[in-house]
N, C-alpha and C positions, 0 to 999 in steps of 0.2 A: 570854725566850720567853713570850708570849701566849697562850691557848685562849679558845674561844666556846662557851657550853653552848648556843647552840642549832645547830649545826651541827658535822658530823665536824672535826678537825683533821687532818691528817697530820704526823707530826714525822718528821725526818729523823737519820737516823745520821750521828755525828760521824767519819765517814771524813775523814782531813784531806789536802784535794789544794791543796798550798800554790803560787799564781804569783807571780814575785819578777824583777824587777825595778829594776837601780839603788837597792835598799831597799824599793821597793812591793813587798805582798805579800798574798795574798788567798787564804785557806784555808774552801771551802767546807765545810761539815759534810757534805756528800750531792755527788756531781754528777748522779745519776738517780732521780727520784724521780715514783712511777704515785699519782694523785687520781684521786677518784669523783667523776663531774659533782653538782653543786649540792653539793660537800663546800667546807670549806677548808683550803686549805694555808699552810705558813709554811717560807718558806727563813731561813736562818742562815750568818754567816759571821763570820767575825774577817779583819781585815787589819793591815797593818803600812805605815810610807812611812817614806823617808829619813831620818837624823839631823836633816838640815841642815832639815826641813820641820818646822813647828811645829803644832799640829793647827789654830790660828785660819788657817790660811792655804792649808786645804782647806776653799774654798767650795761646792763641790758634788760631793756626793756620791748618785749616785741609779741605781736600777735600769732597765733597758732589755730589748730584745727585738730592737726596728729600729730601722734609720739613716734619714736622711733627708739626701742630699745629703751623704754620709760624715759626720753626725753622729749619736751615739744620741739616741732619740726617751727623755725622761724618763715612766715609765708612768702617774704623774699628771698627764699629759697629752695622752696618747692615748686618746681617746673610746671605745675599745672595751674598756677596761678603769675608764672613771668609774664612781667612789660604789665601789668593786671592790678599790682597792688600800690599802694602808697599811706604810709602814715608816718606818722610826729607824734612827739610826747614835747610838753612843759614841764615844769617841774611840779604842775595840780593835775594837767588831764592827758590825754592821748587819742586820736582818732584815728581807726581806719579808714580806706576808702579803695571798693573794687568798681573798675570799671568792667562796662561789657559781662558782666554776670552771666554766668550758664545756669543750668540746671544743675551741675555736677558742682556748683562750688555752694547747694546747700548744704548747711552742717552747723555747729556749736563753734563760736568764735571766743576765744578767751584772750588774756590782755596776762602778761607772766613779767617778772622781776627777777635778775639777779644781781646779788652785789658784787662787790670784790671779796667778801670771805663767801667762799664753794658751799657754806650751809646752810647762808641767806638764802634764799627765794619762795619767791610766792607768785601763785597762782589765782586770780579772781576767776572763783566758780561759783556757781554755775554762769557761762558767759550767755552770748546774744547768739537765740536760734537764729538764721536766714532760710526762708523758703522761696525756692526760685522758680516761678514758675510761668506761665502765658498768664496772660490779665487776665482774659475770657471776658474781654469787653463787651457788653450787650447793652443797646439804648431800650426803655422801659419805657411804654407807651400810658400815659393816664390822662383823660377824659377831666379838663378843668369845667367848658361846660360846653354845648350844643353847639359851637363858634371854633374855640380854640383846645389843640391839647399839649398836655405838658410831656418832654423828652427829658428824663434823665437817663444817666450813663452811670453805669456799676458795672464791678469788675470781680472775679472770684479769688483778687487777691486784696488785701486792706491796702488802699490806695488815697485814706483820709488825710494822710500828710505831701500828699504828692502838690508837686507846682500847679496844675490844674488842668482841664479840657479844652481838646480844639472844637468846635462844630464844624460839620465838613456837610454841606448844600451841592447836591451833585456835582461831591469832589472838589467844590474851592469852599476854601477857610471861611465862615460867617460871621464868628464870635466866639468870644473864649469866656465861657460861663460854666455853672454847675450844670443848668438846666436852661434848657430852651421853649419858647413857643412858637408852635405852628400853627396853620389856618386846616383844620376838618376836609378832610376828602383832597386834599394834595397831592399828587401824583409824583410829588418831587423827591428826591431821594436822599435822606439824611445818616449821618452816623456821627460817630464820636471817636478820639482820638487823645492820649496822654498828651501834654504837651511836655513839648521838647523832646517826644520822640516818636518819631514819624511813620518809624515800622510799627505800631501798633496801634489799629486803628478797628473798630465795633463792625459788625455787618452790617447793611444800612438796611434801614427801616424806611417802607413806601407802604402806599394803598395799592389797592388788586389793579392793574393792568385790564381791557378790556377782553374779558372772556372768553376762548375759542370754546366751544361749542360743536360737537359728532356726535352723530347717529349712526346705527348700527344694528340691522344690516343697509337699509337705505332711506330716507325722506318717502319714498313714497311704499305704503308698508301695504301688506296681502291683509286683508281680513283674516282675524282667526290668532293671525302670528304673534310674533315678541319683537319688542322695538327695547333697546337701549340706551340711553341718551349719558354722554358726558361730559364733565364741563372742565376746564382748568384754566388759571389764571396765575400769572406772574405777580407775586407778591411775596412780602415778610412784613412782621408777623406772617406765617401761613393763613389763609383766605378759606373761611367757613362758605358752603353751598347752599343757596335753597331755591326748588327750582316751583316756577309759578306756568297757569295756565292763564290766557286770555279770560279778560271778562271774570276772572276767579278771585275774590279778596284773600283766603285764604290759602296757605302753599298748598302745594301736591308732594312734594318729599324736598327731602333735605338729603346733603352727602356729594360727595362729587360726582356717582352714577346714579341715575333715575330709571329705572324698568319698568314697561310697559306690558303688559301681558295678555293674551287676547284679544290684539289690538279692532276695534270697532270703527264703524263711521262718526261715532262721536266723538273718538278721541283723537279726531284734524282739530287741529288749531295750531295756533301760535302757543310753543313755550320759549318762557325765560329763564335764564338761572342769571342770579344775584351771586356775587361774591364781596364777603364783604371782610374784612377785618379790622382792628383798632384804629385804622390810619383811616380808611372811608370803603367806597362801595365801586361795582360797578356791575352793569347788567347788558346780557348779549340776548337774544330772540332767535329761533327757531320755527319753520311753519314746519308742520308734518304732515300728508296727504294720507288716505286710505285709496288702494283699489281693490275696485269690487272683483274684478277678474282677474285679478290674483297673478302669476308673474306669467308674462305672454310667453317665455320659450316653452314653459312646461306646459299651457295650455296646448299651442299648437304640435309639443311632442305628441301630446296626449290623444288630440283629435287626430294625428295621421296615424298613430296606432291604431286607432278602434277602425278606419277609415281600408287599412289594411285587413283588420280583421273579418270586412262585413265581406270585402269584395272575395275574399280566399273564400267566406263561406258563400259565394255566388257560384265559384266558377264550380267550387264542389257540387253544390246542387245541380246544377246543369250537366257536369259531366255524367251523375249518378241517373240524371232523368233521361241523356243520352245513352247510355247503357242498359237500360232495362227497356225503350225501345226496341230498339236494335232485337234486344231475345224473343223480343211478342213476338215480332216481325218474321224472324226464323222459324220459331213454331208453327206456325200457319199455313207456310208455303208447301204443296204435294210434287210428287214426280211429275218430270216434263216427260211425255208421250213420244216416241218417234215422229221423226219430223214430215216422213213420206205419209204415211197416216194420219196423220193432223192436217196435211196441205190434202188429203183426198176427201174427208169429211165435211172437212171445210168449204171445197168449192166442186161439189158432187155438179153443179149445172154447167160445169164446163164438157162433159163426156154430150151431153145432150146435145149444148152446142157444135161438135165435134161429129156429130149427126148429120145435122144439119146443113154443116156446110162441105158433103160428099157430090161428086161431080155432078151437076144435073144429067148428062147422057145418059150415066147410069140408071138413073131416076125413070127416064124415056125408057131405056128397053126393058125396063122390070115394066113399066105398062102397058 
């Protein structure tokens, strides 16, 4: 058996599933075994062949996948697996070994024999499944007790014979363990990692981030209205809400949005929302005011409107009380008299005086 330090190895469990054969026999260590893409693997096997065969007189011994025209394809020499393979036989075992593993080199690996007479050979079937897939590394959060909690690492492929885990503490190496502990409410950021391969590493797991916190439409809300409130926090695990009032022991709602409806003068205070997840907690505050007079552009739309309204219904009144004047005032008036006639009625005591002041002589010879 083989390793590469610069790449994962998988080794396989020595399950022995023996095929046999007129004396062949082919006992693989594993027949299913799960790789992480860019990792390498190594299959292992022992076999056995007849008495009557002597081992110079097995010429070829080599691994496959496909046939071609009902012969196996030998895998050093199928182009989708060059520079990629490598194996050895003894005269008890044989192993394969692929490096850099894809997804497309899953499939059924068999281990085949021919001799020097054309109607020896034999095949050990069924061989070793590979499934080649991403680890889908995930660190699993559990609660040892009120102090500390425990961080294992699983992967969605069977990874129990793997060389072991890196811990990664925002991003530098800590320890290489199954499992780790950390301290409750840590803000630090953890993951997990194969080791001895570097490109495959867990999302990391932290506690919530300190809370941003909006309201919507504004902090200071109209009587009557609807207020909004939401919360979100940077976290993994994702971060559970629950949002609290001043002076309140018990919550007001849970959820990342909180709705306010009708909003009153009672409902100014301080809220919080909590976010909390497996990792720890954190909590952000909120004041929210009520006004009584409600939002001042639309009051004072409002009062210039009616403000227009009264004085239009002013100028109409007046105009209406000027015009029905005016008609009295017409009706009433009678014909104007000639003006020589009215100047003679008028001042009838001028002729008199006009009498009076005639020549005095005259006056003498009339007596």
């Amino acid at each position: 058996m083989s390793s590469s330090a610069g790449g994962l190895v998988v080794f396989l469990l020595s399950v022995q599933v023996i095929q046999s054969q007129d004396g062949w026999g082919v006992t693989y260590r594993q027949t299913e075994v799960c790789a992480v893409k860019g990792s390498e693997v190594e299959i292992n096997c022992n076999y056995t062949y007849p008495p009557g065969i002597r081992y110079n007189d097995i010429k070829e011994r080599f691994w496959f996948t496909k046939e071609k025209d009902g012969e196996p394809v030998d895998l050093k020499t199928d182009s989708e697996y060059s520079g990629r393979v490598e194996f050895e036989c003894s005269k008890t075992s044989c192993y394969l070994k692929i490096t850099n593993v894809r997804e497309s080199d899953s499939a059924e690996y068999k281990l085949t024999f021919r001799t020097n007479k054309p109607s020896e050979k034999y095949t050990g079937s069924p061989g070793v499944t590979l499934s080649v897939t991403d680890p889908g590394l995930q660190v699993q959060v559990n609660r040892s007790n009120s102090t500390w909690l425990e961080l294992t690492c699983h992967s969605s492929c069977d990874l129990s014979h793997h060389p072991g885990y890196n811990w990664y503490k925002n991003e530098e190496i800590i320890q290489n363990v199954s499992s780790l502990l950390v301290s409750s409410g840590s803000t630090d950021r953890y993951s997990c990692g194969l080791r001895g391969s570097s490109g495959h590493r867990s999302p990391a797991v932290y506690g919530p981030r300190s809370p941003s916190v909006s309201v919507s439409p504004s902090a200071e809300m109209m009587e009557g209205g609807s207020v909004n409130l939401t919360c979100s926090a940077d976290a993994n695990p994702a971060a559970n809400y629950t949002w609290y009032k001043e002076h309140e022991d018990s919550p007001r709602a849970s959820g990342q949005m909180f709705t306010i409806t009708d909003f009153r003068a009672e409902h100014s205070g301080n809220y919080s929302c909590e976010a909390q997840n497996e990792m720890g907690r954190s909590t952000s505050t909120l004041h929210l005011i009520t006004s009584p007079g409600g939002d001042t552009t639309t009051m004072i739309i409002n009062i210039t409107r009616w403000t227009l309204v009264v004085v239009m219904l002013i100028l109409l009144l007046v105009f209406c009380l000027w015009m029905r004047k005016k008609k009295a005032v017409s009706s009433t008036t009678e014909p104007h008299e000639p003006r020589e006639a009215v100047e003679m009625d008028l001042h009838p005591e001028y002729e008199d005086l006009s009498a009076q002041r005639e020549d005095p002589e005259e006056q003498e010879d009339q007596v």
